[in-house]
Every structure is written in C-alpha cells, then in structure tokens.
C-alpha positions in Angstrom: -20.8 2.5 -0.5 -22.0 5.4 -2.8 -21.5 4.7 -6.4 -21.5 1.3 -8.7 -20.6 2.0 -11.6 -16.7 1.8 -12.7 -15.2 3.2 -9.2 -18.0 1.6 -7.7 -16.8 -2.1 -9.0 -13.0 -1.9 -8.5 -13.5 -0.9 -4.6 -16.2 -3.9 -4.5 -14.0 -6.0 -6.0 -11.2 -4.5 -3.6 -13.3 -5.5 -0.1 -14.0 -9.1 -1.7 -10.7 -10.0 -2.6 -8.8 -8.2 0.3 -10.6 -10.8 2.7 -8.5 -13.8 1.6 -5.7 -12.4 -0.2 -4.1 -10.1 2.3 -3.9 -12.6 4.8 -4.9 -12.3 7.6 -7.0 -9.4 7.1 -7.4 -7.0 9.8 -11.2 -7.2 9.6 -13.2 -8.8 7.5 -15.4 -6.7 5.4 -19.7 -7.2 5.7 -21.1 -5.5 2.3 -24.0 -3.8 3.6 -25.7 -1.4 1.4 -24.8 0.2 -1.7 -26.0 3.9 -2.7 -26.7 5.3 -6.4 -29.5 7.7 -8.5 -31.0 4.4 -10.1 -33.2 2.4 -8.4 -32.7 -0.8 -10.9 -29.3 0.1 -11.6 -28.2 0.2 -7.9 -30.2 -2.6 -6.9 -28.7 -4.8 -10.1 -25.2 -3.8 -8.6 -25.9 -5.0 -5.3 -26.9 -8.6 -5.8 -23.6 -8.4 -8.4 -21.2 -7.5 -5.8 -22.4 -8.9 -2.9 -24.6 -6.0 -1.1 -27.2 -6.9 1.1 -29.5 -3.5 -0.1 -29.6 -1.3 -2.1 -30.9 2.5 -1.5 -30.9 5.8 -4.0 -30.5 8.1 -0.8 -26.7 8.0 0.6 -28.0 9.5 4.0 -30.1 6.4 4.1 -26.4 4.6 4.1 -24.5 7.0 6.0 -27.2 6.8 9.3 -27.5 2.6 8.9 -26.5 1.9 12.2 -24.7 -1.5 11.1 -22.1 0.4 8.4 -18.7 0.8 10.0 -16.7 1.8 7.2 -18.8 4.1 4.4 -17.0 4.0 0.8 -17.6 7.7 -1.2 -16.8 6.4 -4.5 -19.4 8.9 -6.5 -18.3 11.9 -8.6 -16.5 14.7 -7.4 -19.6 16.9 -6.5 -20.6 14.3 -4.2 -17.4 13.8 -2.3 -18.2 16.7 0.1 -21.4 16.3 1.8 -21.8 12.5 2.3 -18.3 12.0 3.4 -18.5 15.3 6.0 -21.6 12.6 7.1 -18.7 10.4 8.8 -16.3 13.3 9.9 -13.9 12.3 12.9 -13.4 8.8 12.0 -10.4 7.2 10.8 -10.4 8.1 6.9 -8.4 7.7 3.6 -8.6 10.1 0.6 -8.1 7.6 -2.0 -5.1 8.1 -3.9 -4.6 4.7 -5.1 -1.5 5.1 -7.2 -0.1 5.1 -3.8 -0.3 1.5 -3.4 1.3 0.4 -6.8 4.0 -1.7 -5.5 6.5 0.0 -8.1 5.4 3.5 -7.0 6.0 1.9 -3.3 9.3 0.8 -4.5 10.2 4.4 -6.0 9.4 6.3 -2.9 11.5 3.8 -1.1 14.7 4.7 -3.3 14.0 8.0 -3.1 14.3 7.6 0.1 17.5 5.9 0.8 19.4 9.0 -1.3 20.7 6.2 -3.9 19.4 8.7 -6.5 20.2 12.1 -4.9 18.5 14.9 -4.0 15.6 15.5 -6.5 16.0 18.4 -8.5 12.5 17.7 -11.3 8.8 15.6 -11.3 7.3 15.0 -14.4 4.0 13.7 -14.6 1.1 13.4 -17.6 -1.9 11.4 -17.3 -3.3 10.7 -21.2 -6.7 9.2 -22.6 -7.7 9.4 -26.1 -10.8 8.4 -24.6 -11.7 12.0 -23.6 -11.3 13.2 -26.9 -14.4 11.8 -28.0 -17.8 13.4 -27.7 -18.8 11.4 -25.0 -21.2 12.8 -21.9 -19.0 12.6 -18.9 -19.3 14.9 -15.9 -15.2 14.6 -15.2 -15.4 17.0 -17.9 -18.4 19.1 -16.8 -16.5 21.8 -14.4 -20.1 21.9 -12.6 -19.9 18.6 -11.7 -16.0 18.1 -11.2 -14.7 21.5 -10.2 -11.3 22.1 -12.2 -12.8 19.3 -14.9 -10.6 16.3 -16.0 -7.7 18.3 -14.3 -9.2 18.1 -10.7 -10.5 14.2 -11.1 -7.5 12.5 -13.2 -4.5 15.3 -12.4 -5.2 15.5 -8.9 -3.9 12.0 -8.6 -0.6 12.9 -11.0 -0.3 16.0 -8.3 -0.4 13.8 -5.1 2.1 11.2 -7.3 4.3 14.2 -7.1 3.7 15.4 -3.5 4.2 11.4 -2.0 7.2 10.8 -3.9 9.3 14.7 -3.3 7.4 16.4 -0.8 6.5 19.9 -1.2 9.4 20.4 -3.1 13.0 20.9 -2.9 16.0 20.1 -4.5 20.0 14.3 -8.4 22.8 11.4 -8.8 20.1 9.4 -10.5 16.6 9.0 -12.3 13.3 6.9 -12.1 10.8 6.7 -14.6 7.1 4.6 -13.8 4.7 4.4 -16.7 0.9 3.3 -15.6 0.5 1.3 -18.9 3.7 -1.0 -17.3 2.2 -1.1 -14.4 4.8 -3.7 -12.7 8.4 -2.2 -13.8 10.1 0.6 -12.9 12.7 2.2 -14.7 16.1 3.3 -12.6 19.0 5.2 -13.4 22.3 5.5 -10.8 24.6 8.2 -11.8 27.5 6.3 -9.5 27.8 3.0 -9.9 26.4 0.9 -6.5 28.9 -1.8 -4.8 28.4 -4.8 -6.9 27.3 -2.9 -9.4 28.5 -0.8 -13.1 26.8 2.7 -14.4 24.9 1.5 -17.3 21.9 4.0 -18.1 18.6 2.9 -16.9 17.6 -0.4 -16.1 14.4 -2.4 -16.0 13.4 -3.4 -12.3 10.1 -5.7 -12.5 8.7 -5.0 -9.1 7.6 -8.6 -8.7 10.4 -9.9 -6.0 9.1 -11.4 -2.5 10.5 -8.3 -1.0 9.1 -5.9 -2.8 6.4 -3.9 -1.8 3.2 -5.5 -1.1 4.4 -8.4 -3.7 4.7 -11.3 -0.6 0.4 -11.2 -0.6 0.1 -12.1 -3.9 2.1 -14.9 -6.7 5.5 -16.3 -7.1 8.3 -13.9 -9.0 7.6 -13.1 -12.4 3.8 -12.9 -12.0 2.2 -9.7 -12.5 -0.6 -7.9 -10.9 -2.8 -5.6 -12.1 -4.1 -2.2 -11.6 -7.4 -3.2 -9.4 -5.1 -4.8 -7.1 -4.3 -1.1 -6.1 -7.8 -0.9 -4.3 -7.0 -4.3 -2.4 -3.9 -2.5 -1.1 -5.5 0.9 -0.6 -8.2 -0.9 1.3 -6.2 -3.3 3.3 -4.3 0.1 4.6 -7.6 1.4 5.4 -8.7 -1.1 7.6 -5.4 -1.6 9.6 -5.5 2.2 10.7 -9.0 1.2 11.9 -8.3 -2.0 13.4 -5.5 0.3 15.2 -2.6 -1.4 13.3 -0.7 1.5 12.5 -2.2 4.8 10.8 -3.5 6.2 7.7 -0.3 8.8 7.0 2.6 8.8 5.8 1.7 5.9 3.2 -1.8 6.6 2.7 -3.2 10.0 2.2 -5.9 11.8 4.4 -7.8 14.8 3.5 -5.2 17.0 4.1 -3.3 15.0 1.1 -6.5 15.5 -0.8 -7.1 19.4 0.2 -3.8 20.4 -0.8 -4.2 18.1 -4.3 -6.7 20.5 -4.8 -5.0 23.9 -3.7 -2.7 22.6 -6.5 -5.4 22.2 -9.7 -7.0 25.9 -8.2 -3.2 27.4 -8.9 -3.4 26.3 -12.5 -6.7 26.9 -13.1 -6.1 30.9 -12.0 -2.7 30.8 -14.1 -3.9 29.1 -16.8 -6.9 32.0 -16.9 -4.4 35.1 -16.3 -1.3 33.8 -18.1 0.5 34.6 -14.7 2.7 32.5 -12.2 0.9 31.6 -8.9 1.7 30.5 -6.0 0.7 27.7 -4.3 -0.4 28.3 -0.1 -2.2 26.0 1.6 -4.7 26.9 5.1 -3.7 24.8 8.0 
C-alpha cells in the first residue's frame, strides 16, 4: 500500500475486516508492506495496521516480489506513476460511493424503469472543513490537478455517470444524502401494484435483500461509511480470483479518465465563461 494516513486507514481497515465479514472471501489478504515520505510515521502505521514493513520508496513496494495486489491510496500526484508500475493487471479506480448499498439500490431502480427515463442529476459534495486555513494539498492545484474539484467532485461526477450513463433523457425521483448514509429517498409518479402515490418515501436500505446488506447485521442495523472500502475491496479481489469482473459495478480507469475529462471541462469553462463540451479519447 502507498499512503497511511486517512485513505491509508480506511482501505487497512477494509483488507482486515473483508477477511471474515464477506464470507467466504475470495482470497485472503497478506499485509505486506506499507509505503509513505515518513520513515517513523510509516513505520508507526505498519505495526498499527497489521504490515509486515514499512518503506519510504513505493518502487521498493511495487518490485516486492511477494505483493499481489498493490493499494495507490496517496494524493492525487501520486496516482500516476506508481500505479502505471502494475499496468495490465486486473485493477479498480476507487470510486467507493459505488458500493454504498443505497447507491447500489438506486442504480438498481433506475434500472428497472420504475422511475422513468432520467431527464436531471444533481450532485454537491460540501465541507465546512475546507473553509478553514488549513494546509491541504486537495486544495493545492500542483498537487491535486483541478484542486478540491478533481479529488472530492470527481467522485460526485462518476455518482452521476454509474447511475445515468453519459446522459440521456422521469415518472419518478430519488434523492441519497451521504450524511444518511443508509436511506434512500424515492418518489413514483404512478402508483406501483400494491401500492398509492404518496410523495417520497423513506427506504432504509437495511433489508436481507438489499444490496450487500446479507454480509453484514439483522434489519434495522446500520453500517457505516468505511464499510464502503470492505465492499469496494471484496469486488476487487473477486475480479482477480476470476469471480466475475471489475465493470459494470466497479469502475476501471477508463471510469476514472473520463471523471477527469469531466473536472478539465469545468475548469476551461469556469476560466472562459463559455459552454464546453465534454469528448473523451478511446
């Protein structure tokens, strides 16, 4: 793995957990080395999370013939080099919202045509966090490329591209707020069998049946936003382990190129004050 700090612990936590939660797993993760800048930092995160070294140099990772699997969870001007280190592997761009068994449940809806054809996504990611004068290089455009709008919106954009494609053209509405991470809020123009038009209604994604929900507690019992990672991870490791593949549910670099096609587009408009259009190089 490259990177221990916040990104670093919620992936460590992911590969630990994954093991005897998602049962069974579809291999069993080995935590060999972990990468970082700081020699007593990195080491100090190692012996926390289970590592059996530690190293400041990601090559020194990326060539240890025992690693299988190698995690790029450093900042963005760090994703491009290490991670070209394992090119034609299996691989995941890691767009966890993805596996947020509400966000599951959404795309399945969508899906069925229950709410329509899709006319409109609407998506904001807000931290009053950011407003403070804090040193963070997500806000460094150096260090992140499009800033804050390239690390957090990127994942808002792909939100957008999972659920309604590249976009097209609704009977019905569905509304998913991160901060309630476990409901989903669904709206049916025309009443289902069963069933009368009453406005939106709460759906707390928490039911045996729901996505991902079986692996974890009875109805009722929320989980929580690191479980995401658990998920993300467990997908991961089936496409390896040749159960099933990366795409459609997980997104590859392609997913992760055209995220950023996207945040270039409103970078240029927001600097000319003119429309752009997005195109993408296959």
């Amino acid at each position: 793995m490259l990177g221990y700090a916040f990104m670093g612990k919620a992936h460590a936590h992911a590969y630990r957990t994954l093991s005897y939660m998602m049962w069974p797993p579809p291999l069993v993760p080995e935590l060999i080395a972990i990468s970082g800048r700081d020699a007593d930092k990195v080491a100090a995160a190692a012996t926390r999370y289970g590592f059996a070294t530690s190293a400041t140099e990601w090559r020194d990772v990326v060539t240890d013939e025992r690693v299988g699997l190698f995690d790029n969870s450093g900042p963005n001007h760090l994703h491009a080099e290490p991670t070209m280190g394992d090119a034609g592997v299996q691989h995941l761009c890691a767009f966890n919202y993805r596996f947020v068994p509400a966000v599951r449940l959404a795309r399945e809806i969508i899906a069925s045509g229950d709410l329509g054809e899709i006319h409109h996504f609407r998506g904001s990611y807000l931290q009053d966090w950011g407003a403070a004068d804090i040193d963070a290089w997500r806000f460094d455009q150096s260090l992140a490329g499009s800033g804050a709008l390239g690390d957090l919106g990127a994942h808002v954009i792909d939100l957008a591209r999972y659920l309604v494609g590249e976009i097209a053209d609704s009977k019905g509405s569905i509304a998913f707020d991160l901060e309630r991470l476990n409901e989903l809020e669904v709206h049916y123009a025309d009443s289902r069998p069963g069933e009368r038009a009453q406005g939106f209604r709460r759906v707390l994604v928490t039911e045996a049946d729901h996505p991902f929900i079986a692996n974890w507690w009875p109805p009722g019992h929320i989980i929580g936003w690191e479980h995401t990672f658990v998920h993300e991870l467990h997908h991961l490791m089936s496409a390896i382990a040749g159960q099933g593949s990366v795409t459609p549910d997980g997104a590859d670099f392609r997913d992760g190129y055209r995220a950023a096609e996207v945040c270039d587009a409103i970078v240029s408009s927001s600097a000319t004050g003119e429309r752009v259009t997005v195109s993408y190089r296959d």
